[in-house]
N, C-alpha and C positions, 0 to 999 in steps of 0.2 A: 254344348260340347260334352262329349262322352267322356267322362274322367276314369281313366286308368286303375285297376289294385289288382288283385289276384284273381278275379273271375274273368274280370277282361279285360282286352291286351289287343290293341293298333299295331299292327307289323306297319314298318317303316321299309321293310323289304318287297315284300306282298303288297303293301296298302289297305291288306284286309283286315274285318274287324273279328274278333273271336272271344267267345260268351263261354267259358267252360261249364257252367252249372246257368241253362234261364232257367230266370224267375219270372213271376207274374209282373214287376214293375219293366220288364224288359219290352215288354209290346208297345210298340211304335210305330212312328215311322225313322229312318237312319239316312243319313246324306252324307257320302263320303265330299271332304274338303282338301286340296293340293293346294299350295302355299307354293309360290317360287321363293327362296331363301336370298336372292338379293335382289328383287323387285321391288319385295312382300306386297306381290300381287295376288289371287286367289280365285280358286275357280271350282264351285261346285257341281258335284253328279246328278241325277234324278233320284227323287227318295225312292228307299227299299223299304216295304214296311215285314214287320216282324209281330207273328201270330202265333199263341198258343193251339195247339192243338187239342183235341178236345176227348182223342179216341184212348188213351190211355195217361199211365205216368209212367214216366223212366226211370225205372229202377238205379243202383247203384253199380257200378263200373270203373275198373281198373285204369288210369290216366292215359291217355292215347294222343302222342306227341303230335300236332298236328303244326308246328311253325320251327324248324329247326334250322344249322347253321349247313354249309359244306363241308364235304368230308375234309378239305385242303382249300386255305387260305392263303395267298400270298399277300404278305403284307407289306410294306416299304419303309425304312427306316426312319423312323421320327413322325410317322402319320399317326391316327387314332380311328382304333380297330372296335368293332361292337359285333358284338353275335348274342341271336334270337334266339328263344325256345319259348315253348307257350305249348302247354296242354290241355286238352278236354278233358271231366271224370267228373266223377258224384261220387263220395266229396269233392270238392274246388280242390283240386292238387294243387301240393305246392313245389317252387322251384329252390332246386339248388347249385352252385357250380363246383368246380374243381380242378386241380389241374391232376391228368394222371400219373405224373412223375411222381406227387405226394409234394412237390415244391407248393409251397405255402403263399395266396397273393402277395404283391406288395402292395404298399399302402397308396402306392397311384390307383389303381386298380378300384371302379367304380361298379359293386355289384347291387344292379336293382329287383331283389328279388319280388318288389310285388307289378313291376312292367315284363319281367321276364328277359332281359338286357344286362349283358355283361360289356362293359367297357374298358379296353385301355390303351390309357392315353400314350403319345413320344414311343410308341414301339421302336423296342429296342431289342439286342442277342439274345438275351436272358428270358424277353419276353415267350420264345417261339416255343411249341409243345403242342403236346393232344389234352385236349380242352372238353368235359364232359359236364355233361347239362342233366340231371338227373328230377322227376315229376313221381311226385310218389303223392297216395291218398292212405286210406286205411282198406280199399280195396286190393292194392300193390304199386309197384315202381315200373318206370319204364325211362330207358338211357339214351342219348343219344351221345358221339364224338365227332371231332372233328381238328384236324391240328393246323395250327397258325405258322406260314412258314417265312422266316426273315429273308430278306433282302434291300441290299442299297446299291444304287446307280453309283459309278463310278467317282470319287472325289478326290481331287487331287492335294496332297499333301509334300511335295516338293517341287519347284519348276525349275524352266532351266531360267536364265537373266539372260540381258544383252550383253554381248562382248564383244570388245577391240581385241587383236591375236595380233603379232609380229608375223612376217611369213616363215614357215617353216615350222612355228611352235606348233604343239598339240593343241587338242581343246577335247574335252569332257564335260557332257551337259548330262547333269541326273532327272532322271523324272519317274515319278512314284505317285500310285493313286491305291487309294484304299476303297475295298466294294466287295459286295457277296451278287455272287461266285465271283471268284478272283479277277481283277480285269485285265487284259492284252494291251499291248502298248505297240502303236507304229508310230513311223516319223514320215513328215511332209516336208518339203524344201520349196516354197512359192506355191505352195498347191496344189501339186504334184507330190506322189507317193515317192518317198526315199529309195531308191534300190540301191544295193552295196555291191557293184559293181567293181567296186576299186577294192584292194584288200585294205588300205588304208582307213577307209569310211566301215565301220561296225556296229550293229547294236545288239546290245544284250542286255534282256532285262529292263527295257524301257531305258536305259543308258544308251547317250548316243558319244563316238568318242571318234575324234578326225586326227589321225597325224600327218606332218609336213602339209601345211596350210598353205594351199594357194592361192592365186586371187580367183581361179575361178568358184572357191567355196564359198564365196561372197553371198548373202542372202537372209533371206527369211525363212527359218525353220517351225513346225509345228510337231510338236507331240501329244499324238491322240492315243487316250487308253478308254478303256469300252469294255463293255458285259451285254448282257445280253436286255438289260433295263435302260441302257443307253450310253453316251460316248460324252468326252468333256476333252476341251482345246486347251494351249499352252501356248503363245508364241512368244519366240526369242529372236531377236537377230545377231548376225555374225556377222563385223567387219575384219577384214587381213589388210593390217598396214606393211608396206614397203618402203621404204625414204631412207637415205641416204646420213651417214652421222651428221648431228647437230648437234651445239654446245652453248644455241642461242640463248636456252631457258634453262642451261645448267651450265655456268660458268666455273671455275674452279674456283675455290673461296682464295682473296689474294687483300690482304697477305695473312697467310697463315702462322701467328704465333705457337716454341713450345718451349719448356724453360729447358737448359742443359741438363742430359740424363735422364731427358721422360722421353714419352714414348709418342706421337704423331698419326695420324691416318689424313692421308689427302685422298679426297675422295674423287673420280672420275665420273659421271655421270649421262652420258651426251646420250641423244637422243637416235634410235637408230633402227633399223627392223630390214633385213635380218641381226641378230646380234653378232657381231664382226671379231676383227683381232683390237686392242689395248695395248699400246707401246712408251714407253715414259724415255725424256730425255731429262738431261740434267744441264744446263745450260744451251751450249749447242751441240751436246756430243750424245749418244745412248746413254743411259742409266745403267750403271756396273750394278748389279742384282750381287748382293751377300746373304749372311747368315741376320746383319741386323737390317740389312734395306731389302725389302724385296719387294712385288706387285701379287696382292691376290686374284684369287679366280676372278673374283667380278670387276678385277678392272683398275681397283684403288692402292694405293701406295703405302706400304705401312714404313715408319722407320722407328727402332727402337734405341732406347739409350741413346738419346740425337747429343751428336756435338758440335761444337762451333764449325767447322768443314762441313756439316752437312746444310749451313744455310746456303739459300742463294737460288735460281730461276728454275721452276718446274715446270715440264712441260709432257700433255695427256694428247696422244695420238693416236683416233678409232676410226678404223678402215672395214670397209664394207663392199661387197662388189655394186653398189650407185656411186660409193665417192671416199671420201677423206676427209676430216676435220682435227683441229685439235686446239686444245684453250692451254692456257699458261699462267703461274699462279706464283708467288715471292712465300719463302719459308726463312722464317725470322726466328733463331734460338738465342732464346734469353738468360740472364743471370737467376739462377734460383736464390725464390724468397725462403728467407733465413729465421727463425724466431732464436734472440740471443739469451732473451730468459727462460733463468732455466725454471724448472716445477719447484715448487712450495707448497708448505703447509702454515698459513697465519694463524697467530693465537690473537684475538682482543677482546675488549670489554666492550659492554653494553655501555652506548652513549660514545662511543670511542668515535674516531673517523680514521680511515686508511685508503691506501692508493694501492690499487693491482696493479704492477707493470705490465705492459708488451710491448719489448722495443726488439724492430727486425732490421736484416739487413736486406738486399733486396736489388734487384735491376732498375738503377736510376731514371731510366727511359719510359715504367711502367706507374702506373696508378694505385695508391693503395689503396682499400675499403678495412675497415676492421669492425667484427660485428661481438658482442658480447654475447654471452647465454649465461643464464643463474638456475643447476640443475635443469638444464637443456632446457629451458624457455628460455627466448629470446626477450631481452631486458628493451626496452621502449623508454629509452631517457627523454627525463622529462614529465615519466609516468610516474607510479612505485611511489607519489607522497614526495618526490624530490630527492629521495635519499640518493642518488646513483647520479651521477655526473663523470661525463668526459675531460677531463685535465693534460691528456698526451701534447702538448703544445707543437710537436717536433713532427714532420712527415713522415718519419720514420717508428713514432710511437704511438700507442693506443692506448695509454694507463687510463684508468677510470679511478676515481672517489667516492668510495660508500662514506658517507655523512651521517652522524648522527646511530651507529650501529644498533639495530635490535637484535634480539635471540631468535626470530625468523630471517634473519638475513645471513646465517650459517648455511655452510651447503658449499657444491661445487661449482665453483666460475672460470668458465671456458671465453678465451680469446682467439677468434676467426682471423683470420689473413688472408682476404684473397687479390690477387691479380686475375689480368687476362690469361694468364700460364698456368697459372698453380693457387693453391688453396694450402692451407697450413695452419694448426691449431695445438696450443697448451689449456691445460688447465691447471688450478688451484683449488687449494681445499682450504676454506676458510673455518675457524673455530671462535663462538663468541660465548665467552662467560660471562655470567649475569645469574641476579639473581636466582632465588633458585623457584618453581614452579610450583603451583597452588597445592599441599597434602590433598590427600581422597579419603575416601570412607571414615566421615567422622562419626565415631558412637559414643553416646551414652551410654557406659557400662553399668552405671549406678548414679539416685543419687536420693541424698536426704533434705533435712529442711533448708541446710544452707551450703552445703556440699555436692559436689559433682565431681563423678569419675569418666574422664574422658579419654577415647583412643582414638588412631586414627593411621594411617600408610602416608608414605613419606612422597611428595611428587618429583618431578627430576631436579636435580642439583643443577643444571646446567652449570659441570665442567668446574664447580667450585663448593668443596665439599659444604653441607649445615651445618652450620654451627649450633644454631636455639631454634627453639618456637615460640611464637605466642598466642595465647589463648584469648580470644574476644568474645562479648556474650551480649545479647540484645533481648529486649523483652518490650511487651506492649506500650509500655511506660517511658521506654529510656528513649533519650537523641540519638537514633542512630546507634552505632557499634563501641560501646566498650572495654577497655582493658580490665581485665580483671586479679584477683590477684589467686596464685597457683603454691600448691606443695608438690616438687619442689620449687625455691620463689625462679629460678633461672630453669626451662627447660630447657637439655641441652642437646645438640643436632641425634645422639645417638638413641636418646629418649623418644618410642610413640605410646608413652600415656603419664597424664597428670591428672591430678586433682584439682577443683576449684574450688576457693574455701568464699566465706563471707558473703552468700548470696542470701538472697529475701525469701523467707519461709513464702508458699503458697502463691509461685510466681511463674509462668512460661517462661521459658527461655532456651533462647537456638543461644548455639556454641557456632565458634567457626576457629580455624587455624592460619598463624601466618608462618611462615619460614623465611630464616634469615641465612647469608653465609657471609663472607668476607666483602664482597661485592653491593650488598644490601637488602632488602627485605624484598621475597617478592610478592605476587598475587594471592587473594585468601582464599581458605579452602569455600568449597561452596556448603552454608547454613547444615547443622545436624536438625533431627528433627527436632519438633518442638517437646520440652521435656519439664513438667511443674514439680516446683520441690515441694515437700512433704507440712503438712500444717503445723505450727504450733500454736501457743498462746501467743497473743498479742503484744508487743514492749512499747508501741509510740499511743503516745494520748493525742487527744486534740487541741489544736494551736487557737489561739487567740479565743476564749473564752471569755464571754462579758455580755452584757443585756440591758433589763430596764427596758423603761417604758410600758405599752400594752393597755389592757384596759384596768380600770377600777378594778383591788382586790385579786391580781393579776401578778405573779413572778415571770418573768421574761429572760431565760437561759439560752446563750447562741452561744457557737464555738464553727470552727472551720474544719468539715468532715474530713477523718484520717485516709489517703490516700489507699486506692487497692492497694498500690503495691507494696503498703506496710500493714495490712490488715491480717497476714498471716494464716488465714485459714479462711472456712464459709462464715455461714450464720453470723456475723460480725456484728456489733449492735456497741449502745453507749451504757455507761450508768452513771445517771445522774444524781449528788447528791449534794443537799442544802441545809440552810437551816440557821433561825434568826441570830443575829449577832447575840453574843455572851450566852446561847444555847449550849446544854453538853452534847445530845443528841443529834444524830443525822438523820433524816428523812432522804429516801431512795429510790428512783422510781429508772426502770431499764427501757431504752428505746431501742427496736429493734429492727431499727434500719441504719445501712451502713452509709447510705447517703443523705438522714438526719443531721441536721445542720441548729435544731432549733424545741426548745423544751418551754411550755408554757404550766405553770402552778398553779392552779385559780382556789383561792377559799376567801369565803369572805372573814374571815379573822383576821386576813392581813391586812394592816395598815397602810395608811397613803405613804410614798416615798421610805419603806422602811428600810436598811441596811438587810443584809445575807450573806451568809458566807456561803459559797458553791463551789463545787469540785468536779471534775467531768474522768469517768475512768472508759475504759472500755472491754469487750470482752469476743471471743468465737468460741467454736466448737469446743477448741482442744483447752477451755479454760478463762478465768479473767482474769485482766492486765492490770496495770498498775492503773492512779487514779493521779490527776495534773495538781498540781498546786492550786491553792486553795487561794477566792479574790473575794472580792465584796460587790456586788451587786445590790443594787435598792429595783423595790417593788416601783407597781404604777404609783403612777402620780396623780392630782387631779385637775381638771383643768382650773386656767384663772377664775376668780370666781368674783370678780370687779370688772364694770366697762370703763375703757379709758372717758375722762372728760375733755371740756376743751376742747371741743371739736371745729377745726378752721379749714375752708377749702378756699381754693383763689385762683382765678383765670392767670398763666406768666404769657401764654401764648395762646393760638389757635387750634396746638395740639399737647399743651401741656398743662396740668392742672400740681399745686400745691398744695398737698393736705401737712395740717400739724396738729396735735393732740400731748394731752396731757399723760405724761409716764406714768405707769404704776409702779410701786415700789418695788427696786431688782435686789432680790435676793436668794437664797439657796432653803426655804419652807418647802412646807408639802405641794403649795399651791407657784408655784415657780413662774417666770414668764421669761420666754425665750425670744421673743419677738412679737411682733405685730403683724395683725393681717388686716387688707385694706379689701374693701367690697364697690366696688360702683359699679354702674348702670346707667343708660338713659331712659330722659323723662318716657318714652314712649316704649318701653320694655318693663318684664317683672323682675322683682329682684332675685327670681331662681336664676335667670338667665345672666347674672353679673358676671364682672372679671375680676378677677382674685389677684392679687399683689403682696407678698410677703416682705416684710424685713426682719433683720438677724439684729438681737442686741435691745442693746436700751435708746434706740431714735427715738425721737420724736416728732421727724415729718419725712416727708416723701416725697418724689415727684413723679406723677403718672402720667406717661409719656402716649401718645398714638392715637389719644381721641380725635373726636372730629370739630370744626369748628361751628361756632354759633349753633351748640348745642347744650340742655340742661341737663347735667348729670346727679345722680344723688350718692351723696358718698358715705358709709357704716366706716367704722375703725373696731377691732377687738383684740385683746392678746390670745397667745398661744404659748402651748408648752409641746412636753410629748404626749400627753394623754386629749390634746385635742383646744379647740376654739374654746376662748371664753365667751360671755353675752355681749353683743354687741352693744355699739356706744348709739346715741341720740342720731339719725340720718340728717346729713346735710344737703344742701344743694348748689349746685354753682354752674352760673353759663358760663361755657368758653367765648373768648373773643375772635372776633370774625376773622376768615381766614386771612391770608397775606396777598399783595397784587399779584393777581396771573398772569400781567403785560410785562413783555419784559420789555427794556429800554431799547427804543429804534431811533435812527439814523442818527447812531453815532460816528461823528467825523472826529478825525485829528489833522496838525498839522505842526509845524515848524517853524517856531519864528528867534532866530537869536540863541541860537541852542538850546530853546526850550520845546515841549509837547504841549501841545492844548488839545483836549479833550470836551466834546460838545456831547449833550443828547438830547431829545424830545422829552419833557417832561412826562412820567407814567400817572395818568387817571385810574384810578381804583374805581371796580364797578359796585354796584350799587351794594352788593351783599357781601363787599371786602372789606379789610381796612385800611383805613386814609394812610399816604404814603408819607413816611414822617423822615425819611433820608435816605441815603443811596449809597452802597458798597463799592469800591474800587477795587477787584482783586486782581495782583500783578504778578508775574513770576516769568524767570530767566529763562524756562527752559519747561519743557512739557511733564519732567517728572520732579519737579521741584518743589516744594511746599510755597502755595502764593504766600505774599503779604497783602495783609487788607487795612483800608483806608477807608473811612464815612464823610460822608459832607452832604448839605442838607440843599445842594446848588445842584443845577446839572451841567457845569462843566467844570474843570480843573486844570492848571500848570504842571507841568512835573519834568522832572528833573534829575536823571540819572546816570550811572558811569557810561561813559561812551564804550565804541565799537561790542556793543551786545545787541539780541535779540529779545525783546519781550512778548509775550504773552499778558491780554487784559483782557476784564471779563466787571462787566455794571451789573449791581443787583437790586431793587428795592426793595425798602421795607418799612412794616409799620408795626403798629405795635400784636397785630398777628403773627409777625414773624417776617420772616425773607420770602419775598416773590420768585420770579422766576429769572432767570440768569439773561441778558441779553450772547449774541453769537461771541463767537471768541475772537480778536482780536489781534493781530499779527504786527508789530513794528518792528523794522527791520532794519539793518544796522544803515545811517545816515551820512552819508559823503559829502555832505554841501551842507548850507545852513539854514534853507529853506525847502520844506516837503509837503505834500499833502495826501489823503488818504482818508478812506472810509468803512465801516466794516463786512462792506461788500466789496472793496477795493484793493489791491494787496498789493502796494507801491513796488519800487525795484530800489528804493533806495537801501546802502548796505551801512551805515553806521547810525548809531542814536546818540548825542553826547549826554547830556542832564536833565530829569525830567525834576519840574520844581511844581510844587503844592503849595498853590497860594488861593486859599479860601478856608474861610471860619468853619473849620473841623476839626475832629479828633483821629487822631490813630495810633490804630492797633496794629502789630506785628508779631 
């Protein structure tokens, strides 16, 4: 395909193709191709071939328009418009547009100056003009014009609608169309041209207008308006009713209520064409027309200032030349509703409760409604948090109860009265005192290390002058909001600025403000910013001082670091000073962290356990503080330096072993012992891997609980102090004894003989790797959260005997000298009503008393 630029250019017009400048790649052959645009099917020409000539070369040449547009375009409203130009020359000319007005494109406007196609799209008024195309080289220009001329087909922009008319009425149909050149307007009636043969029937102006409507105008009408680009339809129809009055679908309203001294409209209605005469009776006689009764034009009845004479049978009479009708309606005047309280202004307190009156008086006959408003919103009791309740108990009253009064519940409250007659409303102005409303703009004017100057704007009094303020102060440290204390010590309501004295050097703190009046304190101001008071030296030392321990040749100095927010400035640090008992001298050394809790001395000159006297000071930027009182602390100590003797271990059970050893002697030397530490193991582990067991004191044995049965443990003993273990004692060794039966006791039965229980079980065999079963637990108890009692006996069954109408709980256990096996199920006896029962621990009798259980077999018990 032959691609398009500034030399050559496909008219879409023409269909022809155009070379402004060949060149040697231009020899060919060329096949013109037609494309159908909604087929896209395609059909080509016979090739044309293109040959250089050989007799000369072609000089250079002024552009020579050879594809231009017409002089005169019509164009059609909202289509898209394109016009050609394309030049021959040497050089390749090039193309330019324009409009000649000097109007500037718009940016629809699609110029392609290397096709030689100007486009634009949606033509529209603005678009139309003389339009030049100008082909200039460096040999000269040459112009072409041609102007784009608007036009639109007819559009219609008002029509006429269908209508029903009464006979006799007029009727006026509009109809407007918009189009270039202006378009004409006729009218059709059935499709047939309208002629206005009658002076009645007129148009002007594409206005078609009928007066005195008969039925022969009856039809379908058309309004066509048209130019010379074409014509556009309208159609409306027109029916003309005639009928006779009717009052079937407009009754009079009956009965029509109005209270005495108002004003009434009954309204007439009937259904009629042509529209006729309207005649009103008052019972059976004419209606006497006055200054306050009389019938308007259209038919309806007004009566003003109605009084009791004016109740009683109305009746609406419309006549027409088809017929006569007329409807009849009851007019009822009432007692006017009354409101008997009068207006107020309430004064209360916050927390208070009060009742708004509305009590009316009113026509006993009618219905009241009573509606509330609080500043014209309608109040929804029930809503509003509960405060607002209905209390009028009386038909005649609508009081409400505000409960509980806040300082939003001020404001004006309107009480509604309506009937079917009338409507009728007061209001009240309510006024609530209360505390008084949060101060604003709080500043810090100043402040120093322990001082602050503060001001601040007063919030509303609500209604009860201030009396004081008080000033509250919070910092990162404190619980929440504090009272503080102020110069002057009372602020009082007419005062906005105090001082706050006694604050902590080198500290944050937001301020805020309360205000108080007679009524009570109310909401605080909202936080000042955050504001640090100024550094000084330091006054608190650090608390609980004391030490010892550590290693060999070792002073061990601790104390409980002094709070930021008594630290008073930056750089905060301790100073540590010491120094051996009956010394004159201090030694002194600064730790310069403020969250230092801990001071270590190491020389080897110190002695084991010696006495020191130490003192803890501290110090910041702005200076150092004082120094805490002076205690005595001893250096490290060493360990014990003896292993206990006497070393005994001994099986008590399958998971408890007995060690006992021999004390070293307790007392307060260098070489101290504070207790004992126990080391075991078993035989199949290293002794890194041991458990460790401390005691406190001067014991001498222990019992180490948790091991495993039928296993060989080896046991170390050593003392200890603070500076650590002494050498371990001689290792011993001991097996534990095999563990306890893991069978618990089955098919235990009981039963009832004589008011006693007998309890049976199967004897438990202990397996091969247990210990032998040397007797049997009875555990009993009242009730499921009760501490059992327990009982042994080396039998398996038992007597027993206990207070009647109870429930017990029992539970068997064995054991050997392992220890306790495993529990058989629990047991349920149930209180026994007869003297004979039986039962098993799968079984769970219905009997409801037990009287005595008795223990008769050679054992002991325990409780």
């Amino acid at each position: 395909f032959v691609k398009q630029d500034t030399r050559r250019f496909i008219s879409q017009e023409t269909g022809n193709l155009y070379i402004a400048k060949v060149e040697p790649s231009d020899v060919g052959n060329y096949t013109c191709v037609v494309t159908n645009t909604v087929t896209k099917t395609r059909v080509q020409g016979p090739p044309t071939p293109l040959v250089l000539r050989s007799d000369g070369i072609m000089g250079e040449y002024e552009p020579k328009i050879e594809v231009q547009f017409p002089e005169i375009v019509h164009v059609a409203k909202g289509l898209t418009v394109k016009l050609e130009c394309f030049a021959l020359g040497n050089p390749v000319p090039s193309i330019n547009w324009n409009r000649v007005d000097g109007i500037p494109f718009s940016r629809k406007v699609d110029v392609r100056k290397a096709s030689g196609v100007l486009e634009i799209p949606y033509f529209q008024q603005e678009d139309a003009g003389t339009y030049e195309c100008v082909a200039e080289n460096s040999r000269g220009r040459n112009t072409v014009k041609g102007k784009l001329s608007f036009y639109a087909p007819p559009h219609l922009i008002e029509k006429p609608e269908d209508v029903q008319k009464p006979i006799d009425d007029s009727l006026v149909w509009e109809c407007k169309a918009t189009g270039k050149p202006k378009p004409s307007y006729r009218w059709m009636k059935n499709g047939e041209n309208l002629e206005s043969l009658e002076e009645r029937i007129q148009v002007a102006n594409g206005a078609l207008s009928i007066s005195r409507l008969t039925l022969s105008d009856i039809g379908m009408y058309q309004c066509v308006a048209g130019n010379k680009h074409g014509e556009i339809y309208s159609n409306a129809e027109l029916r003309v009713i005639a009928v006779a009055p009717d009052f079937s679908q407009n009754q009079l309203r009956s009965p029509t209520m109005v209270k005495e001294g108002g004003d009434v409209l009954i309204e007439c209605r009937p259904k009629m064409s042509p529209w006729g005469v309207i005649s009103w009776r008052k019972g059976s006689e004419a209606l006497r027309e006055s200054h306050r009764v009389f019938v308007l034009d259209n038919g309806n009845l007004r009566i003003q200032n109605s009084t009791r004479p004016d109740a009683g049978l109305y009746t609406c009479v419309a006549r027409n030349q088809f017929g006569v009708a007329s409807s009849s309606g009851t007019l009822m005047v009432k007692e006017p509703t009354i409101i008997t309280t009068a207006p107020s202004t309430l004064d209360v307190t916050v927390g208070e409760s009060i009742v708004l009156p509305c009590q009316v008086t009113h026509d006993p006959s009618l219905k009241l409604m009573f509606t509330w408003f609080f500043n014209e919103q309608l109040i929804h009791f029930g809503n509003h948090g509960g405060y607002f309740e209905k209390v009028g108990g009386q038909h005649s009253a609508g009081d409400i109860m505000i409960r509980n009064i806040q300082l939003r519940h001020a404001g004006k409250y309107t009480c509604a009265v309506q009937t079917k007659v009338d409507s009728i409303s007061i209001a009240a102005d309510l006024v609530v005192r209360g505390p008084p409303g949060p101060p604003t703009s709080i500043h810090v004017e100043e402040i120093s290390d322990t001082t602050a100057s503060l001001s601040w704007r007063p919030g509303p009094d609500n209604h009860s002058p201030i009396t004081t303020y008080t000033i509250q102060a919070r910092t990162p440290f404190s619980l929440g909001w504090q009272a503080v204390t102020t110069v002057p010590e009372v602020v009082e309501g007419r005062s906005l600025t105090a001082t706050v004295i006694d604050l902590s050097p080198w500290v944050e703190y937001e301020f805020r403000v309360l205000a108080s009046n007679a009524i009570g304190t109310g909401e605080p101001s909202k936080p000042s910013k955050q504001a640090r008071t100024k550094e000084t030296s330091p006054k608190v030392t650090p608390a609980n001082v004391s030490g010892g321990g550590g290693s060999r040749s070792e002073l061990v100095i601790t104390w409980e670091p002094v709070p930021e927010e008594l630290q008073n400035g930056g750089g905060f640090g301790y100073v540590v000073a010491f120094r051996p008992s009956g010394a004159t001298g201090w030694m002194q050394a600064a730790v310069p962290l403020s969250e230092a809790s801990k001071y270590v001395f190491k020389n080897e000159s110190i002695q084991p356990f010696s006495p020191f006297q130490v003192k803890v000071g501290v110090y910041n930027n702005e200076g150092e503080g004082p120094f805490g009182p002076v205690i005595t602390i001893y250096s490290a100590e060493e360990e014990p330096g003896r292993a206990p003797t006497r070393i005994r271990a001994k099986s008590l059970s399958a998971s408890e072993i007995e060690v006992s050893w021999k004390a070293l002697p307790w007392n307060t030397s260098k070489r101290r012992v504070l207790g004992y530490e126990l080391r075991y193991w078993e035989k199949r582990e290293k002794e890194e891997a041991a458990s460790v067991q401390r005691t406190v004191g001067n014991q001498t044995s222990a019992i180490i609980r948790g091991v495993r049965g039928s296993n060989t443990y080896y046991v170390t003993v050593r003392a200890y102090n603070t500076a650590g273990a002494g050498p371990p004692s001689v290792t011993v060794n001991v097996t534990t004894k095999k563990p306890p039966p893991s069978q618990p006791p089955v098919k235990v039965m009981w039963n009832t003989l004589n008011s006693k229980i007998i309890l049976n079980w199967e004897k438990v065999k202990a397996l091969e790797n247990e210990s032998e079963v040397t007797g049997y637990k009875v555990l009993y108890k009242r009730n499921r959260h009760s501490r059992p009692s327990v009982m042994e006996t080396n039998t398996t069954s038992v007597e027993l005997s206990l207070p009647m109408n109870e429930e017990y709980f029992i539970q068997i256990k064995p054991f050997g000298e392992g220890g306790e096996g495993s529990s058989s199920r629990q047991i349920t006896i149930p209180r026994i009503p007869g003297p004979n029962a039986i039962g098993s621990a799968t079984k769970v009798s219905t009997l409801s008393a037990l009287s005595t259980i008795a223990l008769s077999f050679t054992a002991r018990t325990s409780l």
